[in-house]
N, C-alpha and C positions, 0 to 999 in steps of 0.2 A: 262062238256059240252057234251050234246047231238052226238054220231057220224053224225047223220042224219045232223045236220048242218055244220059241215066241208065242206068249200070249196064250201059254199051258198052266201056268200058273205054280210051276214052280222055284221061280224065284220068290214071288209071295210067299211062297210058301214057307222057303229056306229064311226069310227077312224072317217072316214071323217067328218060328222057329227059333232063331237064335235072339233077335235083338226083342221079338215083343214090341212092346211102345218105349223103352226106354230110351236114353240119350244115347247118341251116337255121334263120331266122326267118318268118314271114307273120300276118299279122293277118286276123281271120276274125267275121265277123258272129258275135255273145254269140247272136241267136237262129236259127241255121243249124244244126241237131241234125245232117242230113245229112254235111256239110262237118265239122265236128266227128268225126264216126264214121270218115270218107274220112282224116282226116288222123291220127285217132287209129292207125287200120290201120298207117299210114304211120310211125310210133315217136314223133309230135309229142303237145306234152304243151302246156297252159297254162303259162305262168310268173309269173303274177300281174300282169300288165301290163293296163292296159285304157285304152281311147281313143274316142272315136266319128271316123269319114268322112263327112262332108256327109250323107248323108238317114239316116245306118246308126247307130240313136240309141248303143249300145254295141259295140263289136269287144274280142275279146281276144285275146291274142297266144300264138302258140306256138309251140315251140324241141323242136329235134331234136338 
């Protein structure tokens, strides 16, 4: 992602958008602090799940 879009607001945007306040799952790079805090906002929590994605050595997963 772009820096110039950090904190434009449109991932809020696009969350709201699709998901709303409803349940969800998504898997999220273990070292993305950013993404973490963006989703934490958002009511998502880890749920002890972990996996890695081709180059992404750990992901963990989080539930709304």
């Amino acid at each position: 992602m772009l820096a110039r879009a950090h904190g434009s607001g449109a991932g809020q945007a696009l969350l709201d958008a699709v998901l709303g306040d409803r349940p969800a799952s998504l898997w999220v790079a273990a070292d993305n602090p950013r993404a973490h805090s963006f989703y934490g906002r958002n009511g998502f929590v880890a749920d002890g799940a972990t996996s890695s994605f081709g180059p992404i050595g750990t992901t963990v997963r989080l539930v709304r």
